[in-house]
C-alpha positions, 0 to 999 in steps of 0.5 A: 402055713409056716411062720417063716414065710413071713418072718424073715431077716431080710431088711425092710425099707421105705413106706408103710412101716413103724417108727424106730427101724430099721425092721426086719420082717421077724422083728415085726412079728416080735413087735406084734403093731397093730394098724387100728392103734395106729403104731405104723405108718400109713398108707401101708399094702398088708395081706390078711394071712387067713385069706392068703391061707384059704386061697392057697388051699382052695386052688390046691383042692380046685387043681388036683380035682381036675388032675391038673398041676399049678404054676402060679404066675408069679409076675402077679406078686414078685415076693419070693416068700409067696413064691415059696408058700405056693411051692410048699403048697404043692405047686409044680413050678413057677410062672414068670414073664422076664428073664430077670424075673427069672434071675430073682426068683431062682436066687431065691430057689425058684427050680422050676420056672415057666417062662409064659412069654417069649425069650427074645434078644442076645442079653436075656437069653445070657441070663438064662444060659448062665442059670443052666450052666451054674446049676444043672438041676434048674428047669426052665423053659420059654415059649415060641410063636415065630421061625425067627425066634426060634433060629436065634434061640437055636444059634444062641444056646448052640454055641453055649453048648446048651438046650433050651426047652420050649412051648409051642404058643397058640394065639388068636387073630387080634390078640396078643402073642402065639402062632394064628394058623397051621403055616405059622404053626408048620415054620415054627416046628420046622425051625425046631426041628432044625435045631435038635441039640439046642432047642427041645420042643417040650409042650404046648402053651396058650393064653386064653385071656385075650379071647373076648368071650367064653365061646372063644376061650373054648375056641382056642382052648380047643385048638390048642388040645388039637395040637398038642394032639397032633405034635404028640401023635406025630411023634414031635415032642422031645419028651413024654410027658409033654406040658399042655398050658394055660389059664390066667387067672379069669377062665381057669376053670374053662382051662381045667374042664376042657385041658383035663380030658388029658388028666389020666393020659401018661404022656400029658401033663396039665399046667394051669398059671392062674396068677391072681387067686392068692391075693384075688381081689374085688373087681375084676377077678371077683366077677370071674370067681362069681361066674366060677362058683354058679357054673363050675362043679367043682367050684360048688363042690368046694363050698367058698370061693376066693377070698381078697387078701390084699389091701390098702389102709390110708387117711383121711387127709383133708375135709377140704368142701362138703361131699369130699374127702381127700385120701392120703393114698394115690396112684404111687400105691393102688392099681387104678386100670381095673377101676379106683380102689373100694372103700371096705372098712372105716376106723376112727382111732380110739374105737374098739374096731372098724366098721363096714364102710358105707356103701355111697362113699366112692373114689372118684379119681386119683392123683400121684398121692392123693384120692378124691372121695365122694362121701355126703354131706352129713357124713361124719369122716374126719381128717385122722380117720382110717380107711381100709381099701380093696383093691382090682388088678392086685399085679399093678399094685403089688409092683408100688410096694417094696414090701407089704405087711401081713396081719392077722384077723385083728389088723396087727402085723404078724410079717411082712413079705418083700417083692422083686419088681 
């Protein structure tokens, strides 16, 4: 792992930095503060640089067992620095949801780009002939659920004189985006056919999330194999090798195992998007890494599992009724959808270093800057005290951080990275 990921130039402003700015991440690292000795300003969003290391390299080996290439969903962090990290690490593109997203990642030289989403309405496709046109060697291409989408598309990128590549998206009855039967199948690769100079047919996508249980994530992963089977023996992809997609960051093993079938196949090439397993986290995904490491070969080949990268330091704010404790940290700075933040260490300054935090302490709800933590009676939490948080859904806590410290095993700041939301 190269330092520069962390130790840029770019300036850093807002919450969850030292006194005597303004920092850049470099001058960060040169200063070296340490969050137990309380030389930065809390709360503050760090990411633990050996886990971010450890994660990055386990999907990397969990990928290439399956002759699979990564795609890392980048809406999850919107940090062009992780972005470059996951590249650097052998990623084969980016995963974005947005043609703005889009926009930041490439100014940040982002080449490849998977858009995992429909490419809807005049203005963002601009955006994105405006990339194609000022740097030819950028690759990008969108998914396709709808004939109407499609004919616009078509219209569009014809009068620019340009080609958009897409990929058919199959979807599931009361689930979210892609096509639900073979005649909405057959209008969408109708339309696509209509329109063979402007709209390029370069795959299929699926997103797997949205099935509610294994058996249906095999169900539409099956389905999807079928048809990315079907276009290419009917000769209907406009290049070989043709991208089979898929994988959140929940059931990409189930994606790897039933996609890889097609891993020595030349006219195949696998894409997983899992977006999460950077930074993990302890609620949601950690119950799917535990599932993965019992069931997956691979995964038990490997040995460990993800690792959290991301968390949160706050206060203790007020010790206002016994049983309470009132933390300086609220909905502006930790997703609270996938369940409240964990307290994970407690650290009173002074101390040589934190200790576990007990297993009875929970967050019991949360307002705008503040969380309302049950702790017993005779626990000895002080207004002053440090609590180190875990956090579940790591995608709606990144977006509240302008930027987010990166630390070492010591808990002092190595880096920061900035994001892009």
């Amino acid at each position: 792992m190269q330092e520069n990921y962390f130790q840029e130039t770019t300036l850093l402003a807002g919450k969850g930095l030292p006194a005597g700015g303004p920092w850049t991440p470099s001058a960060l690292a040169e200063l070296a503060p340490s969050l137990l000795a309380e030389q930065v300003s809390l709360p503050v969003a760090v990411l633990s640089q050996s886990a971010l290391q450890h994660n990055l390299h386990w999907m990397r080996r969990f990928a290439e067992a399956y002759g699979c290439q990564l795609a890392p969903h980048g809406k999850t962090t919107m940090s062009p620095a992780l972005f470059r990290m996951q590249r650097d690490a052998g990623a084969w593109g980016i995963t974005l949801a947005t043609a703005a997203q889009t926009v930041a990642a490439h100014a940040e030289g982002m080449q490849r780009v998977l858009l995992a989403n429909q490419l809807v309405g005049r203005g963002n496709f601009a955006l994105i002939a405006d990339l194609q046109a000022q740097d030819p060697d950028f690759w990008f291409a969108c998914v396709v659920d709808s004939a109407a989408n499609v004919a616009a598309l078509g219209a569009y990128f014809a009068s620019r004189g340009q080609t958009i590549k897409v990929l058919l998206e199959i979807g599931v009855d009361g689930g979210r985006t892609g096509v639900r039967d073979d005649a909405q199948t057959q209008a969408v690769l109708q339309e696509i056919a209509r329109w063979p100079a402007a709209v390029a047919l370069v795959g299929v996508e699926v997103y797997e999330g949205v099935a509610s249980d294994e058996a249906g994530v095999r169900a539409v992963l099956q389905r999807a194999l079928a048809q990315w089977q079907a276009i290419r023996d009917d000769g209907g992809f406009a290049q070989l090798p043709a991208i089979l997609s898929g994988a959140g960051s929940a059931w990409f093993d189930l994606v790897a195992e039933v996609f890889s079938v097609l891993a020595k196949d030349d006219a195949a090439q696998v894409v997983l998007r899992p977006g999460c397993y950077l930074t993990h986290d302890v609620g949601i995904y950690q119950q799917a890494a535990k599932r993965i490491h019992v069931s997956n070969p691979v995964a038990r080949e490997i040995g460990s599992s993800l690792q959290p990268a991301l968390r949160l330091w706050a206060y203790v704010q007020s010790r206002p009724e016994p049983g309470k404790a009132i933390i300086g940290l609220g909905k502006r700075d930790a997703a609270f959808d996938a369940g409240f933040p964990v307290p994970a260490l407690h650290h009173c300054p002074g101390n040589d270093a934190p200790t576990d935090a007990p297993a009875h302490w929970k967050i019991t709800a949360m307002m705008d800057q503040h969380a309302f933590l049950q702790v017993h009676d005779t626990d000895t939490l002080q207004v002053g005290d440090m609590l180190c948080f875990d956090i579940s859904h790591p995608c709606l806590t990144f977006d509240k951080w302008r930027h987010l410290l990166v630390v070492d095993d010591a808990h002092s700041v190595v880096g920061a990275v900035s994001t892009q939301f």
